[in-house]
C-alpha positions as CSV (number, residue, x, y, z in Angstrom):
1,X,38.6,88.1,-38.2
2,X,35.0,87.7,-39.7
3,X,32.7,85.3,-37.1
4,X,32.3,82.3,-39.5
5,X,36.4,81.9,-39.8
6,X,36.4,81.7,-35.7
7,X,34.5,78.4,-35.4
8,X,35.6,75.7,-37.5
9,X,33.4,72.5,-36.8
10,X,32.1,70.7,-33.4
11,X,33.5,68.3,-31.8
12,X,31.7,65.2,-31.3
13,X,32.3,62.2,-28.8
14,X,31.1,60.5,-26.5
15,X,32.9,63.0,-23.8
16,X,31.7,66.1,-25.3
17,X,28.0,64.4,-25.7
18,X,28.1,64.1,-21.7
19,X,28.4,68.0,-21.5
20,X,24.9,68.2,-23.6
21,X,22.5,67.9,-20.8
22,X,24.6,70.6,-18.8
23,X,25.1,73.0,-21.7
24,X,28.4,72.5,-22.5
25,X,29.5,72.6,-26.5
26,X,32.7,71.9,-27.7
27,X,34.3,73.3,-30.7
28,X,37.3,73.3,-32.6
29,X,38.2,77.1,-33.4
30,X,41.0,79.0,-35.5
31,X,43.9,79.3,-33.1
32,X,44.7,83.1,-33.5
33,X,41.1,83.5,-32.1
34,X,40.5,84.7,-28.0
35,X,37.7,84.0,-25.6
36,X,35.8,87.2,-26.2
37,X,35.7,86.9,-30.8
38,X,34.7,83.1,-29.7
39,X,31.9,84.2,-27.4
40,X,30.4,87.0,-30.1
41,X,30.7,84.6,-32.8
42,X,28.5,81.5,-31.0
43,X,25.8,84.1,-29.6
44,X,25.3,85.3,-33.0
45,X,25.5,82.4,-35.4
46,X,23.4,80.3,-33.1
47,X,21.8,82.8,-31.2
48,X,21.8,82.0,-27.6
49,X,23.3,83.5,-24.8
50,X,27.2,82.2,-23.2
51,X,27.9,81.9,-19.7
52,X,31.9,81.2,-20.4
53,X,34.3,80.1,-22.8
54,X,37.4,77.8,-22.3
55,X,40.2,77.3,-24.5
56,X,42.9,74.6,-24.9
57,X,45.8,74.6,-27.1
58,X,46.6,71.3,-28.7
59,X,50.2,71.0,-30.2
60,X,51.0,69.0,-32.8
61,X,52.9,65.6,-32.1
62,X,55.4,63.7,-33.9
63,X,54.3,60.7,-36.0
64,X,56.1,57.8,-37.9
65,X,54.7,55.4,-40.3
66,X,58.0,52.9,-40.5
67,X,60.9,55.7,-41.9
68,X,58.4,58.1,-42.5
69,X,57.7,60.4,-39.7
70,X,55.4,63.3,-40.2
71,X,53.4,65.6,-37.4
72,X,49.4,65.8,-36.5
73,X,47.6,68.9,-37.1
74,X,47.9,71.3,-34.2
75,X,44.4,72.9,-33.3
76,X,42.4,74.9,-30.5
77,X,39.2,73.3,-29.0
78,X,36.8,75.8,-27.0
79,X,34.5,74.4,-24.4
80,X,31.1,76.9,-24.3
81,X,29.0,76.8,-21.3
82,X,25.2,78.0,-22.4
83,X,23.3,80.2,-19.6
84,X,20.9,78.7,-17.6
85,X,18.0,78.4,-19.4
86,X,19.2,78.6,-23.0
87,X,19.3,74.9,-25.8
88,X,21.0,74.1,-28.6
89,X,20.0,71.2,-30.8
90,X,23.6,71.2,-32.5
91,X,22.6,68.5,-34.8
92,X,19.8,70.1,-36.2
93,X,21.2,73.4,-36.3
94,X,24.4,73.2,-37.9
């Protein structure tokens, strides 16, 4: 898998703006991705150094709109913890 198909877009709340102070980035990645082709990808394309990568697997859930019923996208989301010492400005550097 090629390092700009891993990471697909940030994720951005007011939750995941919290974790900015401490270092912690969250990202919505291609699910057939692991922790370690997550960790290479980040350190390169932003080039900084990771401390650890966590990974949740969101399923998709069953939606109706009146008769109609239909699923949400299923998706991974990847919380990345920077070393100490390393910032990202992920507004200005995407």
């Amino acid at each position: 898998m090629h390092l700009t198909e891993v990471i697909k877009k940030p994720l951005l709340s007011e939750k995941t703006y919290v974790g900015h102070a401490d270092g912690e980035y969250t990202f919505i990645v291609d699910k057939r991705a692991n922790k370690v082709q997550i960790k290479k990808a980040f350190e390169e394309i932003f080039k900084v150094k990771i401390k650890t990568v966590r990974t949740m697997n969101y399923d998709a859930k069953e939606k109706r709109m009146g008769k109609f019923v239909g699923k949400t996208v299923s998706y991974k989301k990847a919380i990345i913890i920077l070393a100490e010492g390393e910032k990202l400005d992920l507004l200005n550097d995407l």
